[in-house]
C-alpha positions in Angstrom: -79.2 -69.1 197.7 -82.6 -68.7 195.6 -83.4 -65.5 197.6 -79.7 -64.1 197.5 -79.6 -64.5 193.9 -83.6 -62.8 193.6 -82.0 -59.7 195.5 -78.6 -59.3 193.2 -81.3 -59.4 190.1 -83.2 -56.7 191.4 -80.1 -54.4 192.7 -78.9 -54.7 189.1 -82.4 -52.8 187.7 -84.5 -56.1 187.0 -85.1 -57.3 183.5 -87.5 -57.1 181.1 -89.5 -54.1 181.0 -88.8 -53.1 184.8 -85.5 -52.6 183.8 -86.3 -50.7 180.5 -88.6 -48.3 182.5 -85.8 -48.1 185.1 -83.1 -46.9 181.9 -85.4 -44.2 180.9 -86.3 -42.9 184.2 -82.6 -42.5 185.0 -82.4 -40.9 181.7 -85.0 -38.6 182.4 -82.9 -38.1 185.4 -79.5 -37.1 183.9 -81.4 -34.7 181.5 -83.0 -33.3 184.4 -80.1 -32.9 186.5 -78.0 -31.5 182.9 -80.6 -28.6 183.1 -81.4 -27.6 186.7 -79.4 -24.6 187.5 -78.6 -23.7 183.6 -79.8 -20.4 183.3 -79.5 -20.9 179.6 -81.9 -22.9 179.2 -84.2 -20.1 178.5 -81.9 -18.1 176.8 -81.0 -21.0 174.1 -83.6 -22.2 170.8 -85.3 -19.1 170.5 -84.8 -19.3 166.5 -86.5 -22.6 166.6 -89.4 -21.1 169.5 -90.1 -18.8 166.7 -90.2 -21.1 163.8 -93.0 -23.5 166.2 -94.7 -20.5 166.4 -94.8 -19.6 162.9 -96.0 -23.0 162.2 -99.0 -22.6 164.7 -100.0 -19.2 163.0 -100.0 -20.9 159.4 -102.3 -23.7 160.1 -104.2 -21.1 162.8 -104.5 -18.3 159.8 -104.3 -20.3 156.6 -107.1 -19.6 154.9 -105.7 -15.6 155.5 -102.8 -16.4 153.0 -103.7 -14.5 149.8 -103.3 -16.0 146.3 -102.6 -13.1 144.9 -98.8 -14.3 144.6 -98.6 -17.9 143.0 -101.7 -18.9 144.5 -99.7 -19.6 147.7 -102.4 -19.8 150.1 -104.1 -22.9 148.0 -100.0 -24.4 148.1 -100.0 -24.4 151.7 -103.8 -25.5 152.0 -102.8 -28.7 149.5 -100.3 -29.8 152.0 -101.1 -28.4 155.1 -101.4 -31.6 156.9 -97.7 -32.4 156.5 -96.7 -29.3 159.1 -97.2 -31.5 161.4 -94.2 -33.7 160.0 -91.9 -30.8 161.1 -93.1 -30.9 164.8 -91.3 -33.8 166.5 -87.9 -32.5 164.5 -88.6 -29.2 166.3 -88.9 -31.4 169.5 -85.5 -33.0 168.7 -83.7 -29.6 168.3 -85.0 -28.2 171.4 -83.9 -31.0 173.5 -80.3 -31.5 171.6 -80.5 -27.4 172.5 -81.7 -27.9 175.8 -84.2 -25.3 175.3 -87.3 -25.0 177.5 -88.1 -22.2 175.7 -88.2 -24.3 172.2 -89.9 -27.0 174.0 -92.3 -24.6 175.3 -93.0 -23.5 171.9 -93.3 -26.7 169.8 -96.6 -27.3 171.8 -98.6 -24.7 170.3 -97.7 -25.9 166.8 -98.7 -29.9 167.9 -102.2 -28.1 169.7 -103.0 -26.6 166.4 -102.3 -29.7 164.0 -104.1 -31.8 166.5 -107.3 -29.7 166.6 -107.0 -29.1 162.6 -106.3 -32.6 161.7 -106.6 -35.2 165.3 -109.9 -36.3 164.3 -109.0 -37.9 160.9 -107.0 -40.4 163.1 -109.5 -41.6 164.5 -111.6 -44.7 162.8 -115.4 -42.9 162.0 -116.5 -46.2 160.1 -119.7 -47.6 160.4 -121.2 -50.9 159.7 -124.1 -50.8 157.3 -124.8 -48.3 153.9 -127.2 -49.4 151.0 -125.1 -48.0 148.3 -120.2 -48.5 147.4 -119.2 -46.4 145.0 -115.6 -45.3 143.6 -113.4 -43.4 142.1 -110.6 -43.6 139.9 -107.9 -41.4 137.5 -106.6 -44.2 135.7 -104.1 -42.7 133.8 -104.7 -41.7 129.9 -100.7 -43.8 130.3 -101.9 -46.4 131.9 -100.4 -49.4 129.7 -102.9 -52.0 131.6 -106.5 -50.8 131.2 -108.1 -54.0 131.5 -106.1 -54.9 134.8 -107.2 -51.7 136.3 -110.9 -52.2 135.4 -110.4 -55.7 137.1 -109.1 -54.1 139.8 -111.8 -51.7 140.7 -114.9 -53.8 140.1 -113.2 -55.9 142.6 -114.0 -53.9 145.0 -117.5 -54.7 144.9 -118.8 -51.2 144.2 -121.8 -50.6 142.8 -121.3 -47.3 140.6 -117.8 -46.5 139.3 -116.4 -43.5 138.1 -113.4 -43.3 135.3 -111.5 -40.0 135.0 -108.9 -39.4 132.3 -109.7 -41.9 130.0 -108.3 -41.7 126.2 -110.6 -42.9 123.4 -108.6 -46.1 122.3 -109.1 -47.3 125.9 -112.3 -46.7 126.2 -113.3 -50.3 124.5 -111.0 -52.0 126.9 -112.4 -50.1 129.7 -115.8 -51.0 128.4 -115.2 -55.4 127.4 -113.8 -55.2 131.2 -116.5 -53.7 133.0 -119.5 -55.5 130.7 -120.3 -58.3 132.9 -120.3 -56.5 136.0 -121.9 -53.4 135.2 -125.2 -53.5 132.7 -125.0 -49.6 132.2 -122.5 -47.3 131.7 -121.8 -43.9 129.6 -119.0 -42.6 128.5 -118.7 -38.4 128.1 -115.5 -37.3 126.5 -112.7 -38.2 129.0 -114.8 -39.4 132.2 -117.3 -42.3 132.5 -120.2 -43.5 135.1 -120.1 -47.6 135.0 -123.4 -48.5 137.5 -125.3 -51.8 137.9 -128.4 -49.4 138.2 -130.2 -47.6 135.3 -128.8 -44.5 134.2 -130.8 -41.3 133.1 -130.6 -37.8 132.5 -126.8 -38.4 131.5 -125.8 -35.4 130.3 -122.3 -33.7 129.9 -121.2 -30.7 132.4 -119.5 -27.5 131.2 -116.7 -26.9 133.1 -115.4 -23.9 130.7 -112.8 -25.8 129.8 -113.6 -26.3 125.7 -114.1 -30.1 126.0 -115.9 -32.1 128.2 -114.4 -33.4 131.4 -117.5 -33.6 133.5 -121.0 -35.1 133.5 -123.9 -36.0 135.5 -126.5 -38.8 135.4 -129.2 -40.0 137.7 -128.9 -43.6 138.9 -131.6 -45.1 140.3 -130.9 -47.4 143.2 -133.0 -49.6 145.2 -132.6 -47.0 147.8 -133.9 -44.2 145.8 -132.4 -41.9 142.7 -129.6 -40.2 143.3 -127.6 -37.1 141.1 -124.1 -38.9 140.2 -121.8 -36.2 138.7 -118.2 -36.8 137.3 -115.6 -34.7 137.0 -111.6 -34.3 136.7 -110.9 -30.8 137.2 -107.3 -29.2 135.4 -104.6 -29.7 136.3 -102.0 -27.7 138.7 -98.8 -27.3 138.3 -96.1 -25.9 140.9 -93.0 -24.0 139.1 -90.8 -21.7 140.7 -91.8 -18.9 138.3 -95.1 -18.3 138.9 -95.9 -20.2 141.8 -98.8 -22.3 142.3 -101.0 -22.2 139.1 -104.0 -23.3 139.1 -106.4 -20.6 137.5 -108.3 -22.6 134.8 -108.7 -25.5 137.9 -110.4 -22.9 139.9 -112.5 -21.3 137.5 -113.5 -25.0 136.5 -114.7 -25.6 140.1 -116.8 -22.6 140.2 -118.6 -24.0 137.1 -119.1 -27.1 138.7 -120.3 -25.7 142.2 -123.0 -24.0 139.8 -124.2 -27.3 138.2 -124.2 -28.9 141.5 -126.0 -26.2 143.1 -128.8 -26.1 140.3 -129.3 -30.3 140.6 -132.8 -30.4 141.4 -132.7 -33.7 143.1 -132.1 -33.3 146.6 -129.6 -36.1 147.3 -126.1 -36.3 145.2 -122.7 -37.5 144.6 -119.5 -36.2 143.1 -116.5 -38.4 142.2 -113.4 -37.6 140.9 -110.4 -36.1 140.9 -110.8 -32.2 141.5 -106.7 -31.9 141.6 -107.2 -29.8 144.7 -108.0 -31.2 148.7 -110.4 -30.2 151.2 -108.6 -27.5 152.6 -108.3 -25.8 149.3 -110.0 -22.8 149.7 -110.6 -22.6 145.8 -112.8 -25.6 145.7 -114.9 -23.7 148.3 -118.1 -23.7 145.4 -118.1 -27.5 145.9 -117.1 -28.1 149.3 -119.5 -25.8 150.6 -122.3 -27.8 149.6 -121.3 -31.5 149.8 -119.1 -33.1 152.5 -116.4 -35.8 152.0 -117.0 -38.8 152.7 -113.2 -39.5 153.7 -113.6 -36.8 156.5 -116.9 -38.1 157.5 -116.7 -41.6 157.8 -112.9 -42.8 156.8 -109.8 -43.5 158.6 -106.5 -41.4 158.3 -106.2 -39.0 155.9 -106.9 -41.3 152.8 -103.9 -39.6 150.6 -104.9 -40.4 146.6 -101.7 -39.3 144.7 -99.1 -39.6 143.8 -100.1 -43.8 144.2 -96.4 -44.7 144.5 -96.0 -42.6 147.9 -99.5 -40.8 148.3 -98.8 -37.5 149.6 -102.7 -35.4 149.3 -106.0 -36.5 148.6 -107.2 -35.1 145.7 -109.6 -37.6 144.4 -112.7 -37.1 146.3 -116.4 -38.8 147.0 -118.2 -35.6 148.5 -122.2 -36.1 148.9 -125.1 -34.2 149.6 -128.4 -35.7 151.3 -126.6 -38.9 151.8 -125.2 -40.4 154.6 -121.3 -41.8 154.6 -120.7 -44.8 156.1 -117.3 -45.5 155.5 -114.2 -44.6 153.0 -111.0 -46.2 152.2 -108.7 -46.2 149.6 -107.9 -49.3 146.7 -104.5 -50.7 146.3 -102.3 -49.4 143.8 -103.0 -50.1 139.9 -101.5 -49.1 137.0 -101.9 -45.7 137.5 -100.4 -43.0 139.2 -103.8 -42.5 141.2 -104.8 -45.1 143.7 -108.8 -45.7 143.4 -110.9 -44.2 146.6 -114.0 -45.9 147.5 -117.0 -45.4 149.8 -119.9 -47.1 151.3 -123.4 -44.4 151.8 -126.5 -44.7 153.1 -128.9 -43.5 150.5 -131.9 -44.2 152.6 -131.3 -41.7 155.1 -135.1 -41.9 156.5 -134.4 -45.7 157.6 -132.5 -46.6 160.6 
């Protein structure tokens, strides 16, 4: 009876996941056996072929579309990892369609996004680092300053940077950050807070008419290190005129100028440059330092907005330092979520 019952189990497909693999190979099956001998299986999804393939020559030829026209090629370059979002819907049409053509097609786009963007998937942390530092736009609205100080220096880093902060909260900033941090300076709407001496702290001219940048050598146990600070303008997207972003960009040459006359040879840049990587306008910064999210981080470490982060535009690039990993804080009371990263300042030792 045992062995009669064992052989009606296993005529009826087995349970668990036998019979799950067994569903979805007959599956496979029937889709098989819908398409064989359906000539038009070629002839159908040829509008969503060429849409797949117009995603692949985007993210292939990006950096070829011009900003002459609402700065559209930095648009596409600010979200360009999200094409990939589009892919598996094109895989869903072509096989609704039953279109081997389509599903020909979508592979080029899912090549592409994999060679652009595969390798941010993958974790590149590191154990070790001398040296945490962070990040953070905290909102000139932020209505708890002292809980978003908290917040950061919970993190354990060891220099902290402040963009967009407002002069009544910069004594709340300050009374939070006292006991953890001995030094600290303040220039006009950003701030270095370190637990290391500061000097040469000096303001940055960004062209913009009032300071939103500055720079200050902090001398860890490790070694001194160039610390700049800076919150870019900001961009806008309206349906008028595009992408604009012209005083950002012109405000990114000026720092990729100050950054490229630092005469020490190993430096750091936080802050929120309202543009990502791929932006081909912050190319006078990016083509000197290296982020430390793309180096050393996992995933793709989106900043803003915090409540569904969508691009990474607060950064930690370095120069003559070594990243050993990058993450991202938990949301505060800002519309910015805090980025953080461990270096290695002492790039001789090993």
């Amino acid at each position: 009876m045992a062995q009669q019952a064992y052989m009606t189990e296993t005529d009826n497909g087995g349970s668990g996941p036998d019979r799950r693999g067994n569903r979805f190979r007959r599956l496979l099956g029937r889709l098989a056996a819908g398409w064989r001998g359906d000539p038009r299986i070629w002839r159908r999804g040829i509008v969503t072929a060429v849409i797949a393939v117009l995603l692949a020559l985007v993210m292939l030829l990006h950096a070829q579309i011009p900003n002459a026209i609402g700065n559209l090629g930095s648009l596409t370059e600010t979200f360009l990892p999200w094409i990939g979002v589009l892919v598996p819907l094109l895989v869903l049409v072509a096989l609704v369609r039953k279109s081997a053509t389509a599903l020909i097609a979508v592979v080029l786009p899912a090549v592409v996004w994999l060679n652009l963007f595969g390798g941010l998937l993958s974790d590149k942390t590191s154990p070790g680092g001398d040296l945490t530092i962070a990040t953070h736009n905290v909102n000139a609205d932020n209505t708890d300053p002292s809980g978003t100080a908290r917040d950061v220096a919970a993190s354990g880093a060891d220099v902290v940077a402040l963009e967009e902060l407002t002069a009544s909260a910069v004594p709340v900033y300050e009374k939070a950050l006292r006991s953890t941090y001995k030094y600290h300076s303040v220039q006009g709407t950003v701030g270095l807070w370190s637990k290391y001496p500061l000097t040469g702290v000096k303001a940055v001219d960004i062209k913009l008419g009032w300071t939103r940048a500055m720079r200050a050598a902090v001398s860890t146990p490790s070694g001194e290190i160039a610390v700049y600070v800076a919150h870019l303008p900001s961009v806008r997207v309206k349906l008028e005129a595009g992408f604009t972003a012209r005083q950002r960009d012109k405000s990114a040459d000026a720092l990729g100028e100050a950054i490229a006359d630092e005469k020490l040879p190993r430096s750091v840049l936080l802050g929120d440059l309202n543009g990502t990587m791929n932006d081909r306008a912050l190319n006078a910064v990016t083509s000197q330092m290296r982020s430390t999210q793309g180096a050393a981080g996992t995933g793709f470490g989106f900043s803003w907005p915090a409540s569904f982060p969508m691009a990474r535009i607060d950064q930690i690039l370095v120069k003559g330092i070594e990243p050993v990993t990058s993450w991202t804080l938990p949301e505060t009371g800002s519309d910015h979520l805090p980025v953080a990263a461990r270096v290695k300042v002492d790039t001789t030792a090993s």
